[in-house]
N, C-alpha and C positions, 0 to 999 in steps of 0.2 A: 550534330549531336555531340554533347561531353564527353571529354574521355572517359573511360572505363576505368577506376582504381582500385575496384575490389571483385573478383572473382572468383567465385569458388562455386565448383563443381560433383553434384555425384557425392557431397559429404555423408559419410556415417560414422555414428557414436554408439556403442553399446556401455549402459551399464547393467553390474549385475540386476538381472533380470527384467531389465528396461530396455529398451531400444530406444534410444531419446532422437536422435536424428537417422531416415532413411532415405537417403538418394536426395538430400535436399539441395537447391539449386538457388545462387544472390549474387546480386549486382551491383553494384554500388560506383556513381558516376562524380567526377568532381563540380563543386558548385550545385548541390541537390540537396535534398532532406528525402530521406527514404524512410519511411515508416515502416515497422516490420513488426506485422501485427497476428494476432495468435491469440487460442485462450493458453490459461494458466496449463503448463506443459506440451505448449504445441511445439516447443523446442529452439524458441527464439532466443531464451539466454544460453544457452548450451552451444548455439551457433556463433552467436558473440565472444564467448570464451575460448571460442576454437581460433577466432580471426586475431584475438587480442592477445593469445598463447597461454590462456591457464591450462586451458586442455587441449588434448594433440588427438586429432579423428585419426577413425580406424581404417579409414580411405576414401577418397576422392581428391579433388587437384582444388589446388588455391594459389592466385594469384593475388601480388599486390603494386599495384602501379608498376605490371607487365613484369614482372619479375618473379619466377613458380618460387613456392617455400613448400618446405617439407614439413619437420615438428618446428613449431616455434615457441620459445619460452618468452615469457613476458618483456624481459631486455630485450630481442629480439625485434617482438612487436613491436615496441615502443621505438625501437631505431628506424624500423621500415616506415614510422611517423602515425602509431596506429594508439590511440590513449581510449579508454574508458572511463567514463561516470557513472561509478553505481549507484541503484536506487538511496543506496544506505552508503553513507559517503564517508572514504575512506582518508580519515586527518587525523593528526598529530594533535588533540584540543588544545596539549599544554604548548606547544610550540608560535610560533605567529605565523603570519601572514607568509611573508617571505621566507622564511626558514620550512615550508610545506611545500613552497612550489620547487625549491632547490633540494627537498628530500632524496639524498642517493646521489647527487651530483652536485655540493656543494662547491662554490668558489674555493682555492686556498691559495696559499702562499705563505711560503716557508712552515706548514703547518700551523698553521692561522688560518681561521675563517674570516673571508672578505666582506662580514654582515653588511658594511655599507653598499659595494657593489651593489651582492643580493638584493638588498632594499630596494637601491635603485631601478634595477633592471627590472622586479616586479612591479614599480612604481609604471615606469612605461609599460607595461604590458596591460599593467588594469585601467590606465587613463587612456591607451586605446580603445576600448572596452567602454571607456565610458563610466565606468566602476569604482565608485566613491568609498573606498577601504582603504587606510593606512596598512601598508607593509608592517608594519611594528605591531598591531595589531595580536593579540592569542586568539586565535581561530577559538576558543572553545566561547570567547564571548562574543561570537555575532552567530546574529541567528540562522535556522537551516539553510533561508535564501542565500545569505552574503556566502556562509562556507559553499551553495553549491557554486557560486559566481569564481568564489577562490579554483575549486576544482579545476574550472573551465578553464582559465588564465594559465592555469597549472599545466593544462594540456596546450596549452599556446607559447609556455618557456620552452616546451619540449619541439615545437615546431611541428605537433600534431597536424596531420590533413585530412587524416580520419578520425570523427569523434562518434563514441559511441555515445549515448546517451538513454542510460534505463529508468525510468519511470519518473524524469526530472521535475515534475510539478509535483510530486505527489502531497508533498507536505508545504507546498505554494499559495499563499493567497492569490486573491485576484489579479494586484495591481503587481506582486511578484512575477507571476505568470507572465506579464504583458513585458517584464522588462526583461525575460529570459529568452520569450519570443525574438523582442529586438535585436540580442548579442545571438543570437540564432541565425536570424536574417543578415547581418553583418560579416560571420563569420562564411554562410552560405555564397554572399558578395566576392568573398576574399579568396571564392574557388575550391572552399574545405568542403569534403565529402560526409555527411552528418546522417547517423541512423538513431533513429528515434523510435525507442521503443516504449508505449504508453496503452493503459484500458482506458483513457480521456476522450475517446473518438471523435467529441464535440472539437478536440481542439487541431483535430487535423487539418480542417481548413484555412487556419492561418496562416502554418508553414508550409507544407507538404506536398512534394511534387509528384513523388509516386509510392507506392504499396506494396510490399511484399505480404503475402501471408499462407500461414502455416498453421498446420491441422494435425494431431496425433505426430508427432516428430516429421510429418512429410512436408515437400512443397506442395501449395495449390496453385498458385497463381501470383504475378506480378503486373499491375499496370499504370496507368497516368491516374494519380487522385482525379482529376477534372472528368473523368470518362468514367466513374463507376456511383455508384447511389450507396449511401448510408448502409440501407438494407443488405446492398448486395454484399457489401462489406462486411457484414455482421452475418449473410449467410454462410459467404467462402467462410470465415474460422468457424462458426460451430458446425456445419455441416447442414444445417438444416432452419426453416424460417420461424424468427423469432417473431409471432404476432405481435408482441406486448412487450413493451420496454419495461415498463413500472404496473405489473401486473395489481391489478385492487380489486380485494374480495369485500361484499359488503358484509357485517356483520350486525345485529339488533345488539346496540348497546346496552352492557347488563348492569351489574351490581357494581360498586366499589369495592376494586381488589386491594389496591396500594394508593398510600397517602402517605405524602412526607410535609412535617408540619415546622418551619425556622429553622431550616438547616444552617449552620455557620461552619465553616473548617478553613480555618488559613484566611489567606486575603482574596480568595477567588469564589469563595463559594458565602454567599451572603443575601441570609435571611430568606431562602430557597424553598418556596410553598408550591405544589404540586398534587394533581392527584391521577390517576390512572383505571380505566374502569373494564369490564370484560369486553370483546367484542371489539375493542380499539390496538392501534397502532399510534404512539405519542412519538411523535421527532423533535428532536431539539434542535434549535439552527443558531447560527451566531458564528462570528468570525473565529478564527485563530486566537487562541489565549482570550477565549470570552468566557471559561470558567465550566465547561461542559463537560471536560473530562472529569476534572476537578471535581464537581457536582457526583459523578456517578462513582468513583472511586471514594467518596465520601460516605457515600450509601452503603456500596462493599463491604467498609472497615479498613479500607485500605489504609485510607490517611485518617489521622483521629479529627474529631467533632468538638466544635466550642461550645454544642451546642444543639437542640432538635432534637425532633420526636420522630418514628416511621412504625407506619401502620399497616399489617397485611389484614384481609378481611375484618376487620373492625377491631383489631388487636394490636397493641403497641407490641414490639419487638425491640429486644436489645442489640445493638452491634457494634461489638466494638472491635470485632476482625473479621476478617474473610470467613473463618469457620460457622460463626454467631452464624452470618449469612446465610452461607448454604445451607444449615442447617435448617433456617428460618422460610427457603425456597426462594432468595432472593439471589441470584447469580448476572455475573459479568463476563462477558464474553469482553476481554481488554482491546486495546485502540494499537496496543504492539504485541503484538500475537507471541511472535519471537520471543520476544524479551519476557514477559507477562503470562502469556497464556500459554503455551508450550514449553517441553522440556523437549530440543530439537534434538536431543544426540539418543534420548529414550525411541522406542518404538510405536508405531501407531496404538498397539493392544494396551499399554504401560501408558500411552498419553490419556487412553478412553476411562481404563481402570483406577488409576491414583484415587482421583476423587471420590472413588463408590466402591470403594474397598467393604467400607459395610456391605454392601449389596451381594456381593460375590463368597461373601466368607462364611461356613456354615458355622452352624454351634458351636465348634472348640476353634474359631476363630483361624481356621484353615481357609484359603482360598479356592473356593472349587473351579476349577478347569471347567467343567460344563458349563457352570451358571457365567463366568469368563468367556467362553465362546459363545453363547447366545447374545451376551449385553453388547459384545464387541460387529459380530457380523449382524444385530439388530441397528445399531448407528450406521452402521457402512452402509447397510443395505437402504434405509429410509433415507438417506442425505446424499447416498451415493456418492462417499466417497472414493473416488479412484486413487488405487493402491492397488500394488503385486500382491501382496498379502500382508495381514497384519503386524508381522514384525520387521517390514520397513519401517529406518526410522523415520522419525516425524518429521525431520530437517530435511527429508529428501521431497517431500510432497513440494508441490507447486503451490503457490500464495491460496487459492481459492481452497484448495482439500486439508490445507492448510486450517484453515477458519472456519471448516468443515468440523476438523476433529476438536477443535477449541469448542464449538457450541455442540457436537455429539454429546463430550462427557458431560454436559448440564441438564442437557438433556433427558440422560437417564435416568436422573435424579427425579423428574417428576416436579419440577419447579415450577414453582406458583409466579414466582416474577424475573422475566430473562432480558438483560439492559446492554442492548451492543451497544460499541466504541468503534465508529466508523467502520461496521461490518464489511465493507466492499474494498477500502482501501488496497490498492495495490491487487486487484484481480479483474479478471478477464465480465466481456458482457452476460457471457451464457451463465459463467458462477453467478454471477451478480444475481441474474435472475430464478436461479436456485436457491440462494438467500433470501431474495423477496419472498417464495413460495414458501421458504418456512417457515417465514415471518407471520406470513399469511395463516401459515398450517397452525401457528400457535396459536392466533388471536383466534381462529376459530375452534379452537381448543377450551375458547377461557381464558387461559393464560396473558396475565398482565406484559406488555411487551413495548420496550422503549428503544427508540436509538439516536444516538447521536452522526452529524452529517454536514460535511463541511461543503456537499456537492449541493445544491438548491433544486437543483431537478430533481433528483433523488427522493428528499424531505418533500417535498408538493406531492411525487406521483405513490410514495408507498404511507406515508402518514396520513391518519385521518384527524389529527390534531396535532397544531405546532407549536412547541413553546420556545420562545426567542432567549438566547442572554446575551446581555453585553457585560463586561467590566464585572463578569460573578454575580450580578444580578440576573432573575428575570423583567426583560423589560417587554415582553408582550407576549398573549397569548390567541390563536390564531385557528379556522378550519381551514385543512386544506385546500379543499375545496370550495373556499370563499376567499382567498387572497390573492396575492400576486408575488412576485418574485422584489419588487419596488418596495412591498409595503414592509416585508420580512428583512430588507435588508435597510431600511429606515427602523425598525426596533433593534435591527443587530448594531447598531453607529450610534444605539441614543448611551453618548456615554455622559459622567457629570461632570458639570463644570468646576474642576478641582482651583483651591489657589495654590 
């Protein structure tokens, strides 16, 4: 058996009014990829932060390559050889390549920095690695792949041997994925201790030797990936058996809600003709930078138009900002919740209200408290978003209650057309399929309802119609239920033969 280089025992964390970890119990072996898996707040970053020193548990014992620690600060961690990668990755953009991995412990001499050293010693660490990035390099111009590739190297000047790793494909293509895997498995070779924390489930079976998982801040269970089924895996975190992955309601397709007629905006979105009817679910598929975001933030008013027409019930509508929009009953539930759709530091009640401030406010333009606590515990209550109470704020929610309270407030509005941007991004299986069901709730509603979906499984099992882009075009149009995964991703690759 491996040795043992991470243990921690009996951990708890309280915050106000949360209890995030109780009595929880990890292991962590060298030469292993541990998955530690959980839904959104089952307490597995909270555990991570405790191993890596941002936060310091309220009791239990923790060891690290046999050696007990008490509180640890992030220096600390990092010297016991312990680094993290967060989902949302933490660089310098204006800086390079070299100059991020020496951040806080730069070469000197005589008060001179030794850039060349630096260069060089990152140069060997990324052609270990296999890793075709110039040190000289500004991290802000390569893309999310290359900066997380930077990350990892980064954690490899430090001579990390435990790497944490939180939700590292999320913003990956395919062929990204395959080569993260590789420095995955390489690094696993080299005897480093690797926890991987991912809602990709699919992708467990490439690296993954064993499973932790965790439920409501508790342990459940730990064992060998090869000894447990899919299922059961997906029962230990939510507690209970999920029959339906990609749950599909049928509906009788009704009228024409929404038509968008030569949309142009920028260089990504071009000549974009579309229509959307009752009773349906439209998915958009297509690689990385095929123009989908771009597409639906065009429609918002986010970004201005060269150009296009959009039609709700057989009526042309103007937009040329997000207001136009909502008003019009066309709403975006955004692709960065954070950044986009949430005001993280306001509270749950203040995230649900901004937008329907009308709705709330009587005749001399007061906001009434009553009509405020109905609107507010009517979204909690139908979407079930978990929360102490409404004026937690929104940054403290977990990714899925998260994305919860982004599509509440549109919700209330009574919108005619609701267009997510990777609605599942970054959350657990059970949200996942609570999104579906709303998805679901809508279209049986009426309500015109689009999404975009960089997961292919996802677009096949909850759309009932696909439309492909490549390169800001649409280049095909598609049923669900009459394709393949081969055929969607032959329109997602028809790009033109530029000179």
């Amino acid at each position: 058996m491996k040795n043992v280089i991470v243990s921690m025992e009996n951990i708890c964390k309280s915050f106000p009014g949360v209890k995030a970890l109780d009595h929880v119990n990890f292991e962590l072996r060298s030469g292993e990829v541990m998955a530690l898996l959980g839904e959104n707040g089952a307490g597995k970053s909270t555990l991570m932060k405790i191993l890596s020193g941002v936060y310091t548990r309220d009791s239990g014992t923790m060891k690290i390559f046999g050696k007990e620690y008490d509180d640890l600060s992030p220096k600390q961690a990092q010297e016991a050889g312990v680094a993290i990668i967060h989902q949302e990755l933490n660089m310098c953009k204006h800086l390079s390549v070299a100059e991020n991995m020496f951040l806080g412990r730069e070469l000197c001499g005589k008060g001179i920095l030794k850039n060349s050293e630096m260069e060089e010693e990152a140069k060997k660490i990324l052609d270990d690695l296999k890793i075709d990035i110039d040190p000289k390099q500004t991290v802000g111009e390569l893309p999310v792949s290359k900066q997380q590739m930077v990350e990892i190297a980064k954690a490899l000047s430090i001579d990390a041997k435990i790497l944490i790793m939180d939700e590292p494909t999320s913003a990956l293509t395919a062929k990204e994925i395959d080569e993260l895997f590789r420095i995955i498995k390489k690094l696993k070779a080299d005897g480093r201790g690797i926890v991987y924390i991912s809602h990709r489930l699919e992708e467990l079976q490439h690296i993954v030797d064993r499973v932790t998982i965790m439920r409501d801040g508790q342990y459940i269970t730990a064992m060998n990936y090869d000894e447990v089924t899919m299922d059961e895996i997906i029962s230990y975190m939510v507690g209970r058996e999920i029959k339906e992955q990609f749950p599909r309601v049928d509906c009788k397709k009704g009228k024409k809600i929404f038509e968008v007629k030569n949309l142009n905006a920028g260089k990504m979105v071009r000549n974009i003709n579309f229509s959307v009817y009752e009773g349906e679910i439209v998915g958009f598929a297509g690689l990385m930078g095929a123009g989908r975001t771009e597409t639906t933030r065009a429609i918002f008013g986010v970004d201005p138009k060269t150009s296009g027409e959009i039609y709700l019930d057989g009526q042309q509508v103007k937009i040329h900002c997000p207001m136009d929009a909502i008003k019009a009953g066309v709403v975006l539930a955004p692709e960065d919740r954070k950044k986009d759709g949430l005001c993280t530091k306001l509270s749950v009640r203040d995230n649900l209200i901004l937008p329907n401030l009308d709705l709330v406010c009587n005749k001399l333009n007061i906001i009434s408290s009553e009509k405020e606590r109905q609107l507010c515990d009517k979204e909690i209550e139908e979407l079930k978003i978990k929360t102490p109470n409404v004026n937690v704020d929104a940054g403290n929610l977990s990714g899925g209650n998260q994305q919860k309270v982004v599509v509440g407030k549109w919700l209330a509005r009574n919108s005619r057309v609701v267009i997510f941007d990777e609605p599942t991004r970054g959350i657990d299986v059970g949200a996942k399929v609570e999104i579906y069901n709303l998805m679901n709730a809508l279209k049986q509603k009426g309500i015109a309802v689009m999404f975009v979906s960089s997961e292919m499984p996802e677009v096949m099992g909850i759309a009932d119609r696909v439309i492909v882009m490549c390169d800001g075009k649409i280049t095909g149009e598609v049923m669900a239920n009459k394709t393949t995964q081969n055929e969607i991703l032959t329109m997602a690759t028809s790009f033109e033969k530029k000179q």
